[in-house]
N, C-alpha and C positions, 0 to 999 in steps of 0.2 A: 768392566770399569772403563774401559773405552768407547764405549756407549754413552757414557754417563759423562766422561771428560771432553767428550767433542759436542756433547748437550752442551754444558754452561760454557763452554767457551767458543765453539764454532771453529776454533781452529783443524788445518788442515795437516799438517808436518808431520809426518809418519814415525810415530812412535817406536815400533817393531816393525820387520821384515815380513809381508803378508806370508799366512800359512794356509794352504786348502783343509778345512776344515767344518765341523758342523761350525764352529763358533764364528768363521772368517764369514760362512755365509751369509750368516747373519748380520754380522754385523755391514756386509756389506747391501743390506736392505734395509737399514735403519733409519726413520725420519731425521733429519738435522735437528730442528728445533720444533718448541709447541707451534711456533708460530704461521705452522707448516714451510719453510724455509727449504727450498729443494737443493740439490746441487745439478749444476750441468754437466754435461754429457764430458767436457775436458775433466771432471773432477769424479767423476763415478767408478773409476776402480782403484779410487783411493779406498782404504781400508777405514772403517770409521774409529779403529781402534789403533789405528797405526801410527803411532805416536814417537818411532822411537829414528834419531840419528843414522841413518844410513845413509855408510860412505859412497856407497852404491848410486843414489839417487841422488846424493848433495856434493857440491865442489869442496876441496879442503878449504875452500877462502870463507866459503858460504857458511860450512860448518862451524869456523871457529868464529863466528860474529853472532851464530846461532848460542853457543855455547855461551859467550862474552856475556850474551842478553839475560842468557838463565841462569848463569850464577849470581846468584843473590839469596839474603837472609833476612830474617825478620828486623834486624840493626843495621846490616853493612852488605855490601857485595860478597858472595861467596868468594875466596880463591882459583885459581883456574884447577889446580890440585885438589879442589873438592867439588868439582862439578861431576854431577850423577854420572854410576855407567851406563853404558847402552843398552843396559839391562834393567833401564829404570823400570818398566811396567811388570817385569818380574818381579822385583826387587817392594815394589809397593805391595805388590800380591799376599806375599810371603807376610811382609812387615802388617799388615793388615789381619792377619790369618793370626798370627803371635800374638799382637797388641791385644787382641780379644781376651786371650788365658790371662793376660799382664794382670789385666783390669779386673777380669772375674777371680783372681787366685787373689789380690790387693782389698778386694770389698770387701773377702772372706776372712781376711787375716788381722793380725792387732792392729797392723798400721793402719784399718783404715776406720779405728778410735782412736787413734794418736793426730795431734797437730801435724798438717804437711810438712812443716818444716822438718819434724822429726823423723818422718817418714822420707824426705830427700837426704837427707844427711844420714843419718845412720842403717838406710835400709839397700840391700844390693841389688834388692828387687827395682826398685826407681833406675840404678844405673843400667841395670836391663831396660827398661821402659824408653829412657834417650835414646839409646842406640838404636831401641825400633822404629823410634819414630822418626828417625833421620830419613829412610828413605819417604817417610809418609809426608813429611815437612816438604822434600824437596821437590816432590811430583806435584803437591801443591799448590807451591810456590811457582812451577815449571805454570800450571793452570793460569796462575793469577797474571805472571809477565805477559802468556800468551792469547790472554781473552781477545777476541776482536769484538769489535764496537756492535752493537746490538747483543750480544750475548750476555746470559743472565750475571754472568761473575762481571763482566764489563762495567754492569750497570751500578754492582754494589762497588765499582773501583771507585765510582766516579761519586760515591755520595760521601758528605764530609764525616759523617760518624766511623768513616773507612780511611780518614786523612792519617799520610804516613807519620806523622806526628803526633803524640798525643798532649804534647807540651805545647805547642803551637798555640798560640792566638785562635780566637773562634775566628776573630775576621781570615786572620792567613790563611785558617782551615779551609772557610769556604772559597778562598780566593785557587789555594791552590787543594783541592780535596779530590785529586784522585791518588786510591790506593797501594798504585807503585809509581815512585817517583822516577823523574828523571835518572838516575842513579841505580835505576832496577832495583830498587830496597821497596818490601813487601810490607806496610802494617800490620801491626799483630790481630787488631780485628776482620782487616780481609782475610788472613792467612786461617785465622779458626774458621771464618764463612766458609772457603773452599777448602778445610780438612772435613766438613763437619758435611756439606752439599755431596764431596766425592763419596765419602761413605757412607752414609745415611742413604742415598739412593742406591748403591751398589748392595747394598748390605742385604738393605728390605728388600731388595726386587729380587736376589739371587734366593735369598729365603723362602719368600712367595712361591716363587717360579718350582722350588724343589718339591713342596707340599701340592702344588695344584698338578702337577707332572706324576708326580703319587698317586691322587685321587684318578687322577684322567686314565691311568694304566691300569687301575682296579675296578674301571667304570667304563670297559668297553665302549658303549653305547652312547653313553657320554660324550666318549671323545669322534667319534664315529662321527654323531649328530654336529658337534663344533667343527670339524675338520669338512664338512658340507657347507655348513656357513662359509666359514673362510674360505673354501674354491670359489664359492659363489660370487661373493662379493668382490674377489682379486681380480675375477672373472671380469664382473662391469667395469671393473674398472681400468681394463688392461695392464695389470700387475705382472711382472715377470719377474724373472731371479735377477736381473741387470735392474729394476728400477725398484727405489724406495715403497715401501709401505710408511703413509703419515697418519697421523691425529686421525685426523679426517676420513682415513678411511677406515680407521678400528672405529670412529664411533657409531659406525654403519653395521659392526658386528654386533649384536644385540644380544647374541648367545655368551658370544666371548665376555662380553662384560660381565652377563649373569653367572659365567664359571669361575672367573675371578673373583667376582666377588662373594660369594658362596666360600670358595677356596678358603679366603681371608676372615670370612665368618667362622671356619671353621678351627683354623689357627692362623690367629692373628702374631705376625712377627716378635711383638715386646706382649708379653700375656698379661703384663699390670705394667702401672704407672704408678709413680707417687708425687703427690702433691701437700704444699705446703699451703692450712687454711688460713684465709685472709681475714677470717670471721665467722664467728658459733653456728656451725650447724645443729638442729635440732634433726635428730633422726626418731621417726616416731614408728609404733612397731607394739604390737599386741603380746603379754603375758598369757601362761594356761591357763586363767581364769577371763581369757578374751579381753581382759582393761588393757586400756589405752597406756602406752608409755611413754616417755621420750628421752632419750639417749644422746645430749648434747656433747658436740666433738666439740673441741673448745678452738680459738682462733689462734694460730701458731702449730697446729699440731700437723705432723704427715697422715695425712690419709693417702691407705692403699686403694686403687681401684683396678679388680679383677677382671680385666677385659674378657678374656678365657672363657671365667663365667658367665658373665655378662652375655656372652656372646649363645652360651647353650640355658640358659635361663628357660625352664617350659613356658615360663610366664608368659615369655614375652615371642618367644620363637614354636611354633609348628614342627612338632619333628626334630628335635634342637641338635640332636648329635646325627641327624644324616643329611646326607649328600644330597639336597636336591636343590640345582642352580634354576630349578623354575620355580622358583618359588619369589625370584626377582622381578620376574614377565608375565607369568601367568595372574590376571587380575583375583581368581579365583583361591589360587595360593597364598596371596600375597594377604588378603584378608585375616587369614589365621595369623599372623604374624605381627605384633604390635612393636616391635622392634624395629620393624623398619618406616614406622611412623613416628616413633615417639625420638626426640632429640636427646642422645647421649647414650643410647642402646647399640647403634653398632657405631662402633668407634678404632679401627681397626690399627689407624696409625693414631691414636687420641683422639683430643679433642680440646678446642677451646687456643687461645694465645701461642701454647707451651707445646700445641702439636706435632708430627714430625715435620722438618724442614725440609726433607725430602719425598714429600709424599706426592705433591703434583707430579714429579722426575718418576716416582717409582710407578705412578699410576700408566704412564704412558710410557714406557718402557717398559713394563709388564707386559701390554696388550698388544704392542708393537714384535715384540719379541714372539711370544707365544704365538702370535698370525701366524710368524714365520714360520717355525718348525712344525707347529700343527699341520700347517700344511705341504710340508715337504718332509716329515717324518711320523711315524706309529711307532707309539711309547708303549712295549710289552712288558708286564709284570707275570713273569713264568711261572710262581705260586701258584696264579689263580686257578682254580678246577681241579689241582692236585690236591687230593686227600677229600676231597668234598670242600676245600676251603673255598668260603665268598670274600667277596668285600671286607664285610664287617669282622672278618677273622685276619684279614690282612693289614688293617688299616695301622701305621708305626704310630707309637708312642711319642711325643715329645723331648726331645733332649735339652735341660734346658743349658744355654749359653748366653752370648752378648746379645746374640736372636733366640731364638726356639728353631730347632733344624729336628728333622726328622732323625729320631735315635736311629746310629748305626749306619745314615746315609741311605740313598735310593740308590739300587740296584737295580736297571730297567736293559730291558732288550730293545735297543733300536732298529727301526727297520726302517727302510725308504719307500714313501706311496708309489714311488713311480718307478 
């Protein structure tokens, strides 16, 4: 998530106290922004996830002006007795992890046939739901105060559909239309952009990243052949563990893109979608006696659409339920596969208007990340070979949640190449 918080804002203020670890490594090789944005050599053992108030690094004068700037609420300035603890990026992690069950145990239950209203007032499940999102509102909001300029949340402060008013004048809108005012007070539309950018890319990338980490420990060879690429190309490019991995240089990885994407053909993070039709589709579709029929979904109604499937369709995929990432590169592969010709067959994060909003963030922080450890770590899955089990005897089940996570978790031995 600190990945993903110093993406759209670019800011540098050390969130938490650096920890050597696999995650610190990483993050401390993480591109700044798409726009390949480096930092300098004063700024590189900043943590890119280090976000948090340390008395250590900052004066008490510094600190409490830091504080003063980031309490604030979607109405008014926070109080200084409710500004976040130092333990904000815990604290979201957690609230993040809970908010999930809020929502799935809420969809499941009466309340969510009952009017909201009735469901905020009489249900205690809702006042659960506030109090999780308090830390998720304020690390948010912490994002929105501290965008600097070029940064993608920046740029939604600065557009009037983000004006901290919604009562305002169009003219004052545009006059004065950036998203936190003077006053450090947050609009409610910026504040859903950056609850919605933090997690939507943290979510799906952490998702992704679990299942293609699966596959790559059940597929020796696999990962063996990507973990070759990526020397390779860190190689030309003088890549060290002190300097960034950017954009630019994962698009150079040709393998890496075809294991991720394969990965996400295989299971895609949200496995359906629902949409609400704008207008009659005729769906047309052959009886046992081979006539013609057509099955019109009428205009207003939700249609579900089964990515999942979609995704292992024989029709349209080669091989639909195995593993093979050449089948992205290889011209010869990719023939058999009409799926990845025809528009609206692989659609991993949707498709269309309603797509996900973090799917640019999740694509390059997927590939970004994955360089890393591919190449500074072998992902062991101990199972394999015992009992005669392969692959396809190991491969986990889908658990479904707010994402689809591999039931039960991945259990991997890690080991260092070097």
């Amino acid at each position: 998530i600190g990945l993903i918080y110093r993406f759209i804002t670019h800011d540098r203020v050390p969130l938490q106290p650096e920890r050597q670890s696999l995650s610190s490594s990483i993050k401390n090789n993480i591109c700044e922004s798409e726009d390949e944005r480096s930092t300098g050599s004063s700024s590189s053992s900043t943590s890119v996830s280090s976000l948090d108030d340390d008395s250590n690094h900052v004066s008490l004068k510094k600190r409490k002006e830091i504080e003063k700037n980031s309490n604030i609420s979607s109405k008014a300035s926070l109080s200084e007795e409710n500004f976040a603890p130092p333990n904000l990026l815990q604290s979201y992690l957690q609230s993040v992890t809970h908010i999930r069950m809020i929502i799935l145990a809420q969809s499941r239950s009466i309340w969510f046939l009952l009017p909201r209203w009735v469901y905020r007032t009489f249900s205690s499940m809702y006042q659960e739901e506030e109090r999780t999102m308090g830390p998720i509102r304020d690390f948010a909001k912490r994002a929105c105060v501290r965008a600097q300029p070029g940064s993608p949340l920046y740029m939604l402060r600065e557009r009037p559909s983000h004006a901290t008013s919604s009562t305002e004048s169009s003219a004052q809108a545009n006059k004065n239309s950036d998203g936190v005012d003077n006053d450090g007070v947050v609009s409610k539309p910026l504040l859903d952009e950056a609850i919605t950018l933090l997690f939507a890319g943290q979510d799906t990338s952490a998702a992704t990243l679990s299942w293609t980490l699966h596959l790559l420990s059940i597929y020796p060879d696999v990962q063996t052949r990507l973990a070759e690429e990526v020397a390779s190309v860190l190689a030309h490019e003088n890549v060290t563990t002190d300097t960034f991995i950017t954009k630019k240089i994962v698009s150079k990885m040709t393998f890496l893109d075809a294991v991720v994407k394969e990965a996400m053909r295989l299971y895609p993070v949200a496995p359906f979608v629902v949409r609400k039709l704008t207008y009659d589709i005729p769906v047309v579709d052959e009886d046992c006696n081979k006539k013609t029929i057509a099955t019109v979904l009428p205009e207003g109604a939700l249609a579900c659409v089964w990515i999942y499937g979609l995704h292992r369709n024989k029709i349209l995929w080669d091989r639909p339920n195995d593993f093979v990432p050449d089948r992205w590169i290889d011209p010869d592969l990719s023939k058999g596969d009409a799926g990845q010709y025809m528009n609206g067959a692989y659609m991993p994060f949707a498709a269309g208007p309603r797509n996900c909003v973090g799917q640019p963030l999740a694509q390059v922080i997927l590939r970004v990340v994955l360089a890393r450890i591919i190449h500074q770590y072998k992902f062991i899955d101990q199972r394999l070979g015992k009992g005669g089990q392969g692959p396809s005897n190991l491969r986990k089940d889908m658990q479904a949640g707010f994402t689809v996570l591999p039931s039960g978790g991945v259990r991997l031995l890690v080991k260092s190449r070097y």
